[in-house]
C-alpha positions in Angstrom: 24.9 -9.8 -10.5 21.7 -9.1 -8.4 19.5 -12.5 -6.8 16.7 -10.8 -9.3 18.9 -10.6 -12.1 20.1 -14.0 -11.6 16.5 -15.2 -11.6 15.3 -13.2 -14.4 18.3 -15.4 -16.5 17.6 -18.8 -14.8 13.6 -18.2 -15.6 14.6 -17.0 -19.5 16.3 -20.8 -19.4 13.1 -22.2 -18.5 10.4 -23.4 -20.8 6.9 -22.4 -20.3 4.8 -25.3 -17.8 5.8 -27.0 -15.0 9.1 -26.8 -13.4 10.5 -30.1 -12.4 12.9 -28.9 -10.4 12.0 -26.0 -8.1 14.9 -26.1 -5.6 16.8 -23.6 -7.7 13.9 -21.0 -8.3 12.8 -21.6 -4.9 16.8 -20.5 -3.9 16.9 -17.3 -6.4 13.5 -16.4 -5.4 13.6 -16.8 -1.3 16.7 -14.2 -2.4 15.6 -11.8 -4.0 11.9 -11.8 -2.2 12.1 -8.3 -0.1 12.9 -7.2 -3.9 9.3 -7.8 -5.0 6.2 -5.8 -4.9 4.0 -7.6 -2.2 6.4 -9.2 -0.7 5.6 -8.2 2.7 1.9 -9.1 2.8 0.7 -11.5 4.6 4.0 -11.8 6.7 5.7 -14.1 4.1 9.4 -14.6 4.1 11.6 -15.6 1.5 13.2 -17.8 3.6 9.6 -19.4 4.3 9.6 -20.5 0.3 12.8 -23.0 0.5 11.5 -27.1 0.3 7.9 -25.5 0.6 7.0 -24.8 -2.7 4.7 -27.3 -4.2 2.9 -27.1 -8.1 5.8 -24.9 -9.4 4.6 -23.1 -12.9 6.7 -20.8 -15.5 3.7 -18.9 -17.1 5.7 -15.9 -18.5 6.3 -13.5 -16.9 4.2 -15.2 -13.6 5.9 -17.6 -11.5 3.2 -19.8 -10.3 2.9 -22.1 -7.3 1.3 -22.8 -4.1 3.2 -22.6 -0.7 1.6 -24.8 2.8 1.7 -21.4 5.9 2.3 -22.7 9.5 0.7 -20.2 11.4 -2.2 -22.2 12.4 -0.4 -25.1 13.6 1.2 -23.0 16.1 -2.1 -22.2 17.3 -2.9 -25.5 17.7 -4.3 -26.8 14.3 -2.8 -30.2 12.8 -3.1 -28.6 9.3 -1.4 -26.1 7.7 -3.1 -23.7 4.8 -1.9 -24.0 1.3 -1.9 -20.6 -0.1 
């Protein structure tokens, strides 16, 4: 079975509202990321969405939730963006 198939099962499992626990999502999802439309923009990774997620929501069919980005911390910032 596909990452996005597996995902599409583990989300029908879910009910609507928060998601206590996001680690498993987070898992399916950094898999099956290159899979998705958009996934490229921005330069996000899948990879980049494991123990970063924060404010994970199940709003069928939307997976909501915000994400901190790095980039300007390696430019010198002490903050990171949540996007």
């Amino acid at each position: 079975m596909s990452s996005l198939k597996e995902l599409q099962e583990m989300l029908r499992g879910l009910q609507p509202g928060e998601v206590s626990d996001p680690a498993p999502v987070a898992t399916l999802l950094a898999k099956c990321w290159d899979e998705l439309p958009g996934s490229e923009d921005a330069g996000m990774r899948g990879y980049k969405l494991l123990g970063r997620m924060e404010d994970v929501r199940w709003d069928p069919p939307t997976i909501r939730f915000a994400i901190e980005r790095h980039g300007a911390t390696t430019l010198g910032s002490t903050r990171a963006e949540v996007q």
